[in-house]
MARTILUM-526317 format. One record per atom (N, C-alpha, C): atom name; x, y, z; residue in one letter. Coordinates in nm, 3 decimals, always signed. Atoms other than C-alpha are relative to their C-alpha. Example, Ala and Ser with C-alpha at 12.3 -4.5 7.8 and 13.67 -1.06 7.14 Angstrom:
<nodes>
NODE  at       c1       c2       c3  aa
NODE   N   +0.089   -0.119   +0.000   A
NODE  CA   +1.230   -0.450   +0.780   A
NODE   C   +0.090   +0.120   +0.000   A
NODE   N   -0.082   -0.119   -0.006   S
NODE  CA   +1.367   -0.106   +0.714   S
NODE   C   -0.077   +0.109   +0.073   S
</nodes>
This chain:
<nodes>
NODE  at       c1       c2       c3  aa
NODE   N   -0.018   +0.125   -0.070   X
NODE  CA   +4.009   +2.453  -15.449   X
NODE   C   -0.136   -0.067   +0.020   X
NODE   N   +0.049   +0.087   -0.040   X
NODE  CA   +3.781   +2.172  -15.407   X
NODE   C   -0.051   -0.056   +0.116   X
NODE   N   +0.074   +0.048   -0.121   X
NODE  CA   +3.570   +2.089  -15.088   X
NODE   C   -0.032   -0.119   -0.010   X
NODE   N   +0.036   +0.130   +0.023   X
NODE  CA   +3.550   +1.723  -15.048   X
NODE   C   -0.046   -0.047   +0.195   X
NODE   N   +0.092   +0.026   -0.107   X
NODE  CA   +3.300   +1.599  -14.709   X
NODE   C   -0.001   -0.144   +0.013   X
NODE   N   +0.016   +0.107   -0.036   X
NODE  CA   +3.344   +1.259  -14.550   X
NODE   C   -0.084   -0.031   +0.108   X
NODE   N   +0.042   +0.006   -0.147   X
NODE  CA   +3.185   +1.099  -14.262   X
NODE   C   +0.013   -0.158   +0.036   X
NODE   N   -0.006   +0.165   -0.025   X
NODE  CA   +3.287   +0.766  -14.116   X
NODE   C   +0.012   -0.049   +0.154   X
NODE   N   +0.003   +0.048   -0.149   X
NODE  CA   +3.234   +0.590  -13.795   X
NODE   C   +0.083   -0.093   +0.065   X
NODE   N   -0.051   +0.105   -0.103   X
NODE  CA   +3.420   +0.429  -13.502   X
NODE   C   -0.086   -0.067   +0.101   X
NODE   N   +0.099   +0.059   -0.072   X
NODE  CA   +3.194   +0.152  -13.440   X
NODE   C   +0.071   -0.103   +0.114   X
NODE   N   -0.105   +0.095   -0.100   X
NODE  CA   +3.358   -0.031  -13.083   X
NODE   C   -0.109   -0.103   +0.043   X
NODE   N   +0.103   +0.126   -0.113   X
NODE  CA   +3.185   -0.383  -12.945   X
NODE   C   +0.048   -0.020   +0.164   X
NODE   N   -0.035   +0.043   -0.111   X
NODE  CA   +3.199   -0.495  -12.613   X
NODE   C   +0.121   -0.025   +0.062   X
NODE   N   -0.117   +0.048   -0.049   X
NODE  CA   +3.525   -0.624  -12.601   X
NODE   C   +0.088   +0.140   -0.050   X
NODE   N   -0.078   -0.128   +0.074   X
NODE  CA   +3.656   -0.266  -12.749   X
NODE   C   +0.105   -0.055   -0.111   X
NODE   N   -0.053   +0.023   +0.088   X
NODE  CA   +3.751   -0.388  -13.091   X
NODE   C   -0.063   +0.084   -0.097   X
NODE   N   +0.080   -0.060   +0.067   X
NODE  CA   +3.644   -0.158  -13.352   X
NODE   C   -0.020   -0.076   -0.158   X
NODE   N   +0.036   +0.091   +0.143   X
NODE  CA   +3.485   -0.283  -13.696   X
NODE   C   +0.081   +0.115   -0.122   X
NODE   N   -0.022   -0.094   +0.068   X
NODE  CA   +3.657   -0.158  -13.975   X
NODE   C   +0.003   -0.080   -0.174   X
NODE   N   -0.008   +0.059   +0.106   X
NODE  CA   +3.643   -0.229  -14.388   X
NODE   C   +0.157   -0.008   -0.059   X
NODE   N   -0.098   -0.010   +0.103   X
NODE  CA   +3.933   -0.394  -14.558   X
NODE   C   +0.001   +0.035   -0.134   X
NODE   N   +0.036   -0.006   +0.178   X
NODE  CA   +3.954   -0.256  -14.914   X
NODE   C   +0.072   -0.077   -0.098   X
NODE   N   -0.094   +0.101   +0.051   X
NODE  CA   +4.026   -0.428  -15.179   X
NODE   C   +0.108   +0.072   -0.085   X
NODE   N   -0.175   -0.040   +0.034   X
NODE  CA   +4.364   -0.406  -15.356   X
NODE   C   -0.078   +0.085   -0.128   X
NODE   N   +0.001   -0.014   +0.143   X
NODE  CA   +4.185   -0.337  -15.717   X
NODE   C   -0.091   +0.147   +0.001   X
NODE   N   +0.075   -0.129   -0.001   X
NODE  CA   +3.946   -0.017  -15.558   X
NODE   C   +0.096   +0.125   -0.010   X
NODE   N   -0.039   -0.117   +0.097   X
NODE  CA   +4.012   +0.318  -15.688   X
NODE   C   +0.028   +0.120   +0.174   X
NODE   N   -0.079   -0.076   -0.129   X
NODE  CA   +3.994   +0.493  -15.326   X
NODE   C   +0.039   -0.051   +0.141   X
NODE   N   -0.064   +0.058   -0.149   X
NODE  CA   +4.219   +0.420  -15.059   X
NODE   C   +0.010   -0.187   +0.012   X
NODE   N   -0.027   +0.154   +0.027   X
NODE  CA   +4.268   +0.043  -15.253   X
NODE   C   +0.114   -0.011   +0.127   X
NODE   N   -0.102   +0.110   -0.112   X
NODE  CA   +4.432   -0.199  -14.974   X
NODE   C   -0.012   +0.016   +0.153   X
NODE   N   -0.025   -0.088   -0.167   X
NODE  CA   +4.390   +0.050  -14.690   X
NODE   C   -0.128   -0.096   +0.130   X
NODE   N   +0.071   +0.033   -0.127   X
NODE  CA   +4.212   -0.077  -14.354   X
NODE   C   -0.081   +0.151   +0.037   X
NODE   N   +0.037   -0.101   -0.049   X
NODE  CA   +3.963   +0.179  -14.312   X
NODE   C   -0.144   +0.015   +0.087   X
NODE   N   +0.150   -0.027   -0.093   X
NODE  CA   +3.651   +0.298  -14.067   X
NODE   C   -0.066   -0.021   -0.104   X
NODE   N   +0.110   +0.011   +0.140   X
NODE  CA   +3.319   +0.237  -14.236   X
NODE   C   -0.070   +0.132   -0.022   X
NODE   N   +0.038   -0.146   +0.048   X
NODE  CA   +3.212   +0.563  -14.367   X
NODE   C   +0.006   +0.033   -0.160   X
NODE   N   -0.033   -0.008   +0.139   X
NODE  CA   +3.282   +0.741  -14.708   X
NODE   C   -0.036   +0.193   -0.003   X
NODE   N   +0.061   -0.164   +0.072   X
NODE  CA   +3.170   +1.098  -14.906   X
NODE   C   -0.101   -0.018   +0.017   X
NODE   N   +0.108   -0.066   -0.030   X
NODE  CA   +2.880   +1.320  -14.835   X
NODE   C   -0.017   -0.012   -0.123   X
NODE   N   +0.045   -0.021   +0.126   X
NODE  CA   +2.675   +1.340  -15.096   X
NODE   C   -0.080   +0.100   +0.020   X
NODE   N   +0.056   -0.124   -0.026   X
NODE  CA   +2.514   +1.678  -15.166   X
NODE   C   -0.094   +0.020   +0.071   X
NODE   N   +0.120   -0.042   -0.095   X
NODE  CA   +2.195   +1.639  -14.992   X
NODE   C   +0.034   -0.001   +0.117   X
NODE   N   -0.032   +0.064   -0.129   X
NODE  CA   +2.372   +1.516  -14.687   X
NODE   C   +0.073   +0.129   +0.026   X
NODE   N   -0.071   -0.081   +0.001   X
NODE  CA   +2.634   +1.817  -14.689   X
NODE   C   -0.039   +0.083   +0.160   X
NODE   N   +0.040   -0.050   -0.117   X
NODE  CA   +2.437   +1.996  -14.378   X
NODE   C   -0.010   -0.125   +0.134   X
NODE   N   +0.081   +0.112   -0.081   X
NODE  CA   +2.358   +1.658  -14.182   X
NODE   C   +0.081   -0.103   -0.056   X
NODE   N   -0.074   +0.104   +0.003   X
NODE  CA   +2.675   +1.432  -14.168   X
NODE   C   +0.013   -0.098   +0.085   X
NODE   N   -0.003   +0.074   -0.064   X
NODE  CA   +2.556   +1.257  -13.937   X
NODE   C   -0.100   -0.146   -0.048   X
NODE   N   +0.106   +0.096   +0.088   X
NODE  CA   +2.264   +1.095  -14.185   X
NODE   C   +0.074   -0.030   -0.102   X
NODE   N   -0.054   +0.098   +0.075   X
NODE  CA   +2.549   +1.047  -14.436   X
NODE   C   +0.064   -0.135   +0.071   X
NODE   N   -0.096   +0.110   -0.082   X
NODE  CA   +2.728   +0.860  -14.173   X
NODE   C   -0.046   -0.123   +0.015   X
NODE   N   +0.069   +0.112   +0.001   X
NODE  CA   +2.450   +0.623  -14.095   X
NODE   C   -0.031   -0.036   -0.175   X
NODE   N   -0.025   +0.038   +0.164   X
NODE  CA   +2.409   +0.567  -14.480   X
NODE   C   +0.068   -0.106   -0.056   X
NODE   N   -0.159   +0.096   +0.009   X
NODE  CA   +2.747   +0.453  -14.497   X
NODE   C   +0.018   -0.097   +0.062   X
NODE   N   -0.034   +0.074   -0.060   X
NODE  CA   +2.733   +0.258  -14.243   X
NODE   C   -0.119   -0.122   +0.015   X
NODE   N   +0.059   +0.137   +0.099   X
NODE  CA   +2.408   +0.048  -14.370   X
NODE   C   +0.095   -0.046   -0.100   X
NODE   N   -0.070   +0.027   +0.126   X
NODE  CA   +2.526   +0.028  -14.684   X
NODE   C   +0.155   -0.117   -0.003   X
NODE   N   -0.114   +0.069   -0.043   X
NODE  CA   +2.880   -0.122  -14.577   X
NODE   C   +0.033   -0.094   +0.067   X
NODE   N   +0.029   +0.091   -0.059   X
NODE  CA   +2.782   -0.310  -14.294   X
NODE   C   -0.148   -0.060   -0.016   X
NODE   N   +0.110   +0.041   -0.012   X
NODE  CA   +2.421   -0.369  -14.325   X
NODE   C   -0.085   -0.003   +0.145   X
NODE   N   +0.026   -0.061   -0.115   X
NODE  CA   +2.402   -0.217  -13.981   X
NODE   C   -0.095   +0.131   -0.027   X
NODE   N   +0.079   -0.135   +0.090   X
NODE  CA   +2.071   +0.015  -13.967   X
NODE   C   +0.078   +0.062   +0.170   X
NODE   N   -0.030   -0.048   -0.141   X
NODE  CA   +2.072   +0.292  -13.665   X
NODE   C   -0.064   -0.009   +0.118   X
NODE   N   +0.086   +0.027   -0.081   X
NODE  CA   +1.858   +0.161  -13.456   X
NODE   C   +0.140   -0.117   +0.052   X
NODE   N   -0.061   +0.097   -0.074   X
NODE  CA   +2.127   -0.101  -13.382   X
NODE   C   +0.154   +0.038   +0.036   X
NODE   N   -0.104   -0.055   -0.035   X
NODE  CA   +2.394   +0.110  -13.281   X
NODE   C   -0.012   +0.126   +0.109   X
NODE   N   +0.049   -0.103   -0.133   X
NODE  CA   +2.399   +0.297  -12.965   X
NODE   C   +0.086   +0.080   -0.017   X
NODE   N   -0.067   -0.140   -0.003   X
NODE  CA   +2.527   +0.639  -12.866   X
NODE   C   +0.079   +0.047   -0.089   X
NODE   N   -0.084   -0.062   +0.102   X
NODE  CA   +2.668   +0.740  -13.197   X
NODE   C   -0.004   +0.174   -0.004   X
NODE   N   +0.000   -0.154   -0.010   X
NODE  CA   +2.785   +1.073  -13.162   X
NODE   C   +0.131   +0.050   -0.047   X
NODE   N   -0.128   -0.044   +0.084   X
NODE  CA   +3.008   +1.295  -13.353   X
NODE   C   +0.107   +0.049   +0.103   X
NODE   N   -0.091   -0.062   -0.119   X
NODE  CA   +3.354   +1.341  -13.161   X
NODE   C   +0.133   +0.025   -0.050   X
NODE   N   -0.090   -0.043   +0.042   X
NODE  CA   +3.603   +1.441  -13.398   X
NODE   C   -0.036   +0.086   -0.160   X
NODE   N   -0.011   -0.059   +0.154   X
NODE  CA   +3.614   +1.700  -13.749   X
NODE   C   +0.114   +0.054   -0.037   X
NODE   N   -0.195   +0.015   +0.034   X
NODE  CA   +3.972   +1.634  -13.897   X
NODE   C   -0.050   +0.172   -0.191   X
NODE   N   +0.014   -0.079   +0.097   X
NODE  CA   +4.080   +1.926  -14.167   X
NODE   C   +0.112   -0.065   -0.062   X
NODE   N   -0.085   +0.066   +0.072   X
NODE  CA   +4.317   +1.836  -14.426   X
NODE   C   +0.049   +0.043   -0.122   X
NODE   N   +0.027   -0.002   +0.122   X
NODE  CA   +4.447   +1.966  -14.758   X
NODE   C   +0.045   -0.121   -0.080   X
NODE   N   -0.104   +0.123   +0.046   X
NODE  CA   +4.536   +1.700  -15.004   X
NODE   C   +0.031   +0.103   -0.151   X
NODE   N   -0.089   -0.030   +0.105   X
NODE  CA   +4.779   +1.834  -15.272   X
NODE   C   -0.082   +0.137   +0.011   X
NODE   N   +0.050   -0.163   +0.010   X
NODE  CA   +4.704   +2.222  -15.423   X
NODE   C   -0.157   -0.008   -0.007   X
NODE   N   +0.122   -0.011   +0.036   X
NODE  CA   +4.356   +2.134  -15.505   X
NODE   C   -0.128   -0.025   +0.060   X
NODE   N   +0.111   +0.008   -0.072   X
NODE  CA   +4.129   +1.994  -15.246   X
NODE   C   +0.028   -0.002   +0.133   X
NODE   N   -0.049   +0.079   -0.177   X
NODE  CA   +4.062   +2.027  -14.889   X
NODE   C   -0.152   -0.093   +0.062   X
NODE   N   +0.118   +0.113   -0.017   X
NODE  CA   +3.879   +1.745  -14.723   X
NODE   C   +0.000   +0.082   +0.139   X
NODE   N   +0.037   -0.017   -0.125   X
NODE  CA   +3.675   +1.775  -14.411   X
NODE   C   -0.059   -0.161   +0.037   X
NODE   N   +0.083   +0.175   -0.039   X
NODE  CA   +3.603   +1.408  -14.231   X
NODE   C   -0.071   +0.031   +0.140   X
NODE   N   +0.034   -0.018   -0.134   X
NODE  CA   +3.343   +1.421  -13.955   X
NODE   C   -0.010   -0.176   +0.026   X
NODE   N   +0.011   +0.122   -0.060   X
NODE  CA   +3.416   +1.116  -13.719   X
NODE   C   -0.071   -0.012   +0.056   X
NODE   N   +0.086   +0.008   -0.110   X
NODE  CA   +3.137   +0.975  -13.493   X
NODE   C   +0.053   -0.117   +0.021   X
NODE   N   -0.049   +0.116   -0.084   X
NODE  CA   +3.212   +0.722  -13.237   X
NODE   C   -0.146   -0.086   +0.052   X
NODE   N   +0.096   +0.050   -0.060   X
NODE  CA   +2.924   +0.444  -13.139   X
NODE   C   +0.041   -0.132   +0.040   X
NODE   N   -0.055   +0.143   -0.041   X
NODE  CA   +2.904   +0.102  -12.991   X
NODE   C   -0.114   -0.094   -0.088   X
NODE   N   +0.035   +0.104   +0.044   X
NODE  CA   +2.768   -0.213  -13.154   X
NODE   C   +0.040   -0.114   +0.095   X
NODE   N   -0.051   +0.153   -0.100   X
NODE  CA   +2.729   -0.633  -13.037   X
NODE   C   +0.105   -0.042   -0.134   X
NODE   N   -0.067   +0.113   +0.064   X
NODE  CA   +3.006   -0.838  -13.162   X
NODE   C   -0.100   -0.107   -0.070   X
NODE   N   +0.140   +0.103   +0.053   X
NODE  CA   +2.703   -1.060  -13.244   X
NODE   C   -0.086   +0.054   -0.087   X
NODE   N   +0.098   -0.107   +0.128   X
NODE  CA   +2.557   -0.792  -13.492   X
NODE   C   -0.024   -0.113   -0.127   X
NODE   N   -0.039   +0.086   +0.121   X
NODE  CA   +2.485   -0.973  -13.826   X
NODE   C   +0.033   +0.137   -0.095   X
NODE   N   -0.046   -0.076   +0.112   X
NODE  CA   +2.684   -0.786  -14.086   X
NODE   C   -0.032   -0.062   -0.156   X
NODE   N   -0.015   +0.082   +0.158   X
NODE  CA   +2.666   -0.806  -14.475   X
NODE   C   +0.141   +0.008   -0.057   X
NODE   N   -0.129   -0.024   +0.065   X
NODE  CA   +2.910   -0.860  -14.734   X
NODE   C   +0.029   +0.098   -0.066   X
NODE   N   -0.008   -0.120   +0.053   X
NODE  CA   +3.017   -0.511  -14.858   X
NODE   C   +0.110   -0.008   -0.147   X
NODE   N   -0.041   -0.027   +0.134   X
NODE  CA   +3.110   -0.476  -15.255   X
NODE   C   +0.138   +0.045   +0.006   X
NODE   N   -0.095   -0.067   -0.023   X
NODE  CA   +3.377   -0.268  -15.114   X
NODE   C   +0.137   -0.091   +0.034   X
NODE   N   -0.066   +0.076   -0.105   X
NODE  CA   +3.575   -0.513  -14.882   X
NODE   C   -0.030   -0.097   +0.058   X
NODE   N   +0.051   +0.077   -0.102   X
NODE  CA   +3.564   -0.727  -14.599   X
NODE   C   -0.009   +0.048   +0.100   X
NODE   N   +0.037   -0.076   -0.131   X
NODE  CA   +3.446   -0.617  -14.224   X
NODE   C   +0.110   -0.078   +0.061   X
NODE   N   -0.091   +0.036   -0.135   X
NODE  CA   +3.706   -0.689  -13.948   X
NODE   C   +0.056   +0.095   +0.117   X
NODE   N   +0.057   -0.100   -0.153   X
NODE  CA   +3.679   -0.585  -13.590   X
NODE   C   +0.171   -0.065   +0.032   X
NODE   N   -0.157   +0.009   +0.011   X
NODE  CA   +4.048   -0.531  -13.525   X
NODE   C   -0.009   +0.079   +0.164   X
NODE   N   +0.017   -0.049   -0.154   X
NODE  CA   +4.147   -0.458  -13.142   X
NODE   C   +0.062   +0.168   +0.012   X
NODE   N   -0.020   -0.170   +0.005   X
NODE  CA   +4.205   -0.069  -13.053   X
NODE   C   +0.147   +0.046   -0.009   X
NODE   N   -0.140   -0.042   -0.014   X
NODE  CA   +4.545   -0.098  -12.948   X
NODE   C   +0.117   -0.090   -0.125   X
NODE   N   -0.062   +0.031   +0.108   X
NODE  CA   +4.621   -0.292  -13.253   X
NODE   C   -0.034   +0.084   -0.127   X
NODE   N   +0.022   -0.043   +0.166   X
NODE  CA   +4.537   -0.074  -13.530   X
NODE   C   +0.112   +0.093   -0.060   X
NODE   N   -0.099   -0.099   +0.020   X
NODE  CA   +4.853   +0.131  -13.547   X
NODE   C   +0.080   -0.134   -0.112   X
NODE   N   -0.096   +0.116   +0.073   X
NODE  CA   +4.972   -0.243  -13.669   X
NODE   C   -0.055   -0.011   -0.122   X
NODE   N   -0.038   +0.052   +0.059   X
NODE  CA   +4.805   -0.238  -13.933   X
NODE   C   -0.025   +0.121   -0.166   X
NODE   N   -0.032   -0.067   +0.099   X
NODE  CA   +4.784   -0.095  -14.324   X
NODE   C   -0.110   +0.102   +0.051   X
NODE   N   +0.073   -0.098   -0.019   X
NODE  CA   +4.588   +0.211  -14.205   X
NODE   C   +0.062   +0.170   -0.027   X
NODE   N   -0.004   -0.148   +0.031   X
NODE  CA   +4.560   +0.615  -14.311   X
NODE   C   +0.065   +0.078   +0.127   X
NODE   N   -0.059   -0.117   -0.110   X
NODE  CA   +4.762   +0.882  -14.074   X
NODE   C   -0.111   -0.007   +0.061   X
NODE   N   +0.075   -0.062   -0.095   X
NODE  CA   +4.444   +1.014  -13.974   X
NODE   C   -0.060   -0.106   +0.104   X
NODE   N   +0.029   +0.057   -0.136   X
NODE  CA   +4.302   +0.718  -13.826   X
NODE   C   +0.098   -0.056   +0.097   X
NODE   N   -0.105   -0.011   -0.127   X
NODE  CA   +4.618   +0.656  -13.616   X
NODE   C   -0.023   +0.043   +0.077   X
NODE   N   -0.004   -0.108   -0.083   X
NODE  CA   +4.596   +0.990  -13.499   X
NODE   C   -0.140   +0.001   +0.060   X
NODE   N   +0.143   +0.033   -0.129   X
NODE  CA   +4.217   +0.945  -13.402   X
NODE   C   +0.010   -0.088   +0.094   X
NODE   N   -0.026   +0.115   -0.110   X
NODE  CA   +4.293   +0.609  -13.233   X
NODE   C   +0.061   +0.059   +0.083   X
NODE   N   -0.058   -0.045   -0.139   X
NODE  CA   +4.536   +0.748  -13.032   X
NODE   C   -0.036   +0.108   +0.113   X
NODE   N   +0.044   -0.125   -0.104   X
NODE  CA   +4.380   +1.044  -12.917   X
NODE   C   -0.120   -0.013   +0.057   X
NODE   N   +0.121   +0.052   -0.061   X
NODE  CA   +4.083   +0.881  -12.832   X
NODE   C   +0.038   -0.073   +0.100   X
NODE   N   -0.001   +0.070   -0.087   X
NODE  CA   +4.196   +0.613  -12.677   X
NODE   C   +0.106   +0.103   +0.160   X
NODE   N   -0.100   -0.037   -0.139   X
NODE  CA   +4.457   +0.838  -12.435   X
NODE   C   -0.059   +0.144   +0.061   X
NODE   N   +0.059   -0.130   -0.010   X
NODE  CA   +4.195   +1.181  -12.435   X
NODE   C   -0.169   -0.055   +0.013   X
NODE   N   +0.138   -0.026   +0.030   X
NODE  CA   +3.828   +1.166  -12.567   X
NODE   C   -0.072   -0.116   +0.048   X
NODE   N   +0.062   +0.069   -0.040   X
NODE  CA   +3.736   +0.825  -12.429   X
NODE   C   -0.044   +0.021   +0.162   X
NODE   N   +0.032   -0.045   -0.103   X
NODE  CA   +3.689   +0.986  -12.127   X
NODE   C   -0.057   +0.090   +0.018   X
NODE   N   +0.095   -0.105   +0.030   X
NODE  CA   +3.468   +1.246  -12.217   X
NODE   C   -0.109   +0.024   -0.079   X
NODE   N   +0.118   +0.001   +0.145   X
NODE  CA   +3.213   +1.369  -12.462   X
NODE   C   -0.013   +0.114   -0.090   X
NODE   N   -0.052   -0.113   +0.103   X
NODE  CA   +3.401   +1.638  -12.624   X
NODE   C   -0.018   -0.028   -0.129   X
NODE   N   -0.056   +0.021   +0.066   X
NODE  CA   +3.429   +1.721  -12.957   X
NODE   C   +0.150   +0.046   -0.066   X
NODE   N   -0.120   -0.064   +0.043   X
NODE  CA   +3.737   +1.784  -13.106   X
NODE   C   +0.023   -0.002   -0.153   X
NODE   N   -0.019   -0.024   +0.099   X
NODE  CA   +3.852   +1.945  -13.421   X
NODE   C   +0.157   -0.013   -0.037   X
NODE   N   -0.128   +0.018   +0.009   X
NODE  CA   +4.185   +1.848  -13.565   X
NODE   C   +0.052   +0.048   -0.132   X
NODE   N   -0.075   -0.049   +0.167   X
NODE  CA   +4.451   +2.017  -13.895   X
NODE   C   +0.078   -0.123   +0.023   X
NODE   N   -0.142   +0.084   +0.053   X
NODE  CA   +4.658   +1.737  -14.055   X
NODE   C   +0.098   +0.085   -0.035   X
NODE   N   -0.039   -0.032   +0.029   X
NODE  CA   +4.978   +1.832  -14.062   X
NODE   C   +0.134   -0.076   -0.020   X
NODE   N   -0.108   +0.029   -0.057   X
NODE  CA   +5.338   +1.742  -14.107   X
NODE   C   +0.137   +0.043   +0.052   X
NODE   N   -0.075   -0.050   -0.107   X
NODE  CA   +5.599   +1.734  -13.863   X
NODE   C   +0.116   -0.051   -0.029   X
NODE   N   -0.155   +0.097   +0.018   X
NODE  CA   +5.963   +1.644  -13.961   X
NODE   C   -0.041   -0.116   -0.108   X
NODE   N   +0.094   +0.100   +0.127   X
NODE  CA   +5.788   +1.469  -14.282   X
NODE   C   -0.064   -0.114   +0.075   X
NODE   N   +0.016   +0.076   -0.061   X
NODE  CA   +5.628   +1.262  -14.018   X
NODE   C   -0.202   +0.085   +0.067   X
NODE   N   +0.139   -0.034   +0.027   X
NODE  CA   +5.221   +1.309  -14.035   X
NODE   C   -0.047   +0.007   +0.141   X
NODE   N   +0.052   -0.008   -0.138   X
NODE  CA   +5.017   +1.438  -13.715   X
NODE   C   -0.076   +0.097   -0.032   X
NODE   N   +0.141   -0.090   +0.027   X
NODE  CA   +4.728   +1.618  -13.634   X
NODE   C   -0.011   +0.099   +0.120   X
NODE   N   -0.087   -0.072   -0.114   X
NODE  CA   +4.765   +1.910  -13.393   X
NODE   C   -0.231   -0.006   +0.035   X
NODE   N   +0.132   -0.012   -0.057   X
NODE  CA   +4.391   +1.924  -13.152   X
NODE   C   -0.034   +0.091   +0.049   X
NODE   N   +0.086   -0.103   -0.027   X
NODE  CA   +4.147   +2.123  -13.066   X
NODE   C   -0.147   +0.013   +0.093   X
NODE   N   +0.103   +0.033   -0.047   X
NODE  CA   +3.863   +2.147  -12.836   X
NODE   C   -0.113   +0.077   -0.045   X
NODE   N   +0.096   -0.062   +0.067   X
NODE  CA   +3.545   +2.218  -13.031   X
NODE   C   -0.092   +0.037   +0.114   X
NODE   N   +0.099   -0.030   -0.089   X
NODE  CA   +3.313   +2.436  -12.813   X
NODE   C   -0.106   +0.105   -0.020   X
NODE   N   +0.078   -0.146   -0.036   X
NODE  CA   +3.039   +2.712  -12.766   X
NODE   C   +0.080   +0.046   +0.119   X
NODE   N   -0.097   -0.109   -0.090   X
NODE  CA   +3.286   +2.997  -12.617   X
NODE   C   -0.154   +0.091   +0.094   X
NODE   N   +0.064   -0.105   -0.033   X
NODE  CA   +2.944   +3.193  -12.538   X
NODE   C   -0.106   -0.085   +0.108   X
NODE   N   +0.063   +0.108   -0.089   X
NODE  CA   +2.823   +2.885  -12.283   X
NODE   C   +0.090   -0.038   +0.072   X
NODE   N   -0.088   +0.033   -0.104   X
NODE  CA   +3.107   +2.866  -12.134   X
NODE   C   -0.037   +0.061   +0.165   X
NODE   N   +0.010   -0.123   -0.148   X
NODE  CA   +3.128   +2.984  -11.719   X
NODE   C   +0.093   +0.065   +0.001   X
</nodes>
């Protein structure tokens, strides 16, 4: 099997809308989909997904990291897709201004879509299942959490986990 390494961010502004790339219809992964700005690790990055993350998230937005506060990793989804690969996506969550200047990304278009609207629109299981569990769990904390895709009654969900040091615990 195949190890495939993502890392993509939930960048939120002020008004808690998060930015996310539309793809276009004619791209090869995840054509049409509404997705976070992120992507694949690339081998050097493989230890330090938090430097692919910012990468991705120049590159896409034209956002460096200096202009994005508290980005911190707060979710690592597992996943197999079909017999042959399993993906690992590490999410980090940061804030940005609505007033950022973005570029135009090869990929898509940028649109800062509101939190409690993104279930509306063409988007992947997993980020559902992050939205929601963020917005009704982890936005109130500074956990991370580790999540398995799975499905439930052919109906896609992600069962959670609280990522910790057991040997720091009290």
């Amino acid at each position: 099997m195949r190890l495939r390494q993502m890392a993509v961010a939930f960048l939120l502004n002020e008004e808690q809308e998060v930015l996310f790339l539309q793809k276009e219809q004619k791209g090869t992964f995840l054509a049409g989909l509404l997705v976070p700005i992120g992507g694949h690790m690339e081998e050097t990055e493989i230890n330090e997904p938090q430097k692919a993350c910012l990468r991705e998230v120049q590159e896409e937005t034209g956002l460096k990291g200096e202009s994005i506060e508290n980005l911190k990793l707060r979710y690592i989804v597992h996943r197999i897709k079909g017999s042959h690969e399993i993906r690992i996506q590490y999410v980090f969550f940061g804030t940005v201004s609505k007033n950022s200047t973005l570029i135009k990304s090869d990929e898509g278009s940028l649109k800062w879509i509101g939190y409690k609207d993104i279930p509306n629109y063409n988007v992947t299981a997993t980020t559902i299942e992050i939205a929601k569990h963020y917005k009704e769990i982890a936005k109130y904390n500074e956990a991370v959490y580790v999540g398995s895709m799975k499905s439930e009654k052919g109906n896609p969900e992600i069962t959670w986990g609280l990522l910790e040091d057991w040997e720091l615990r009290d």
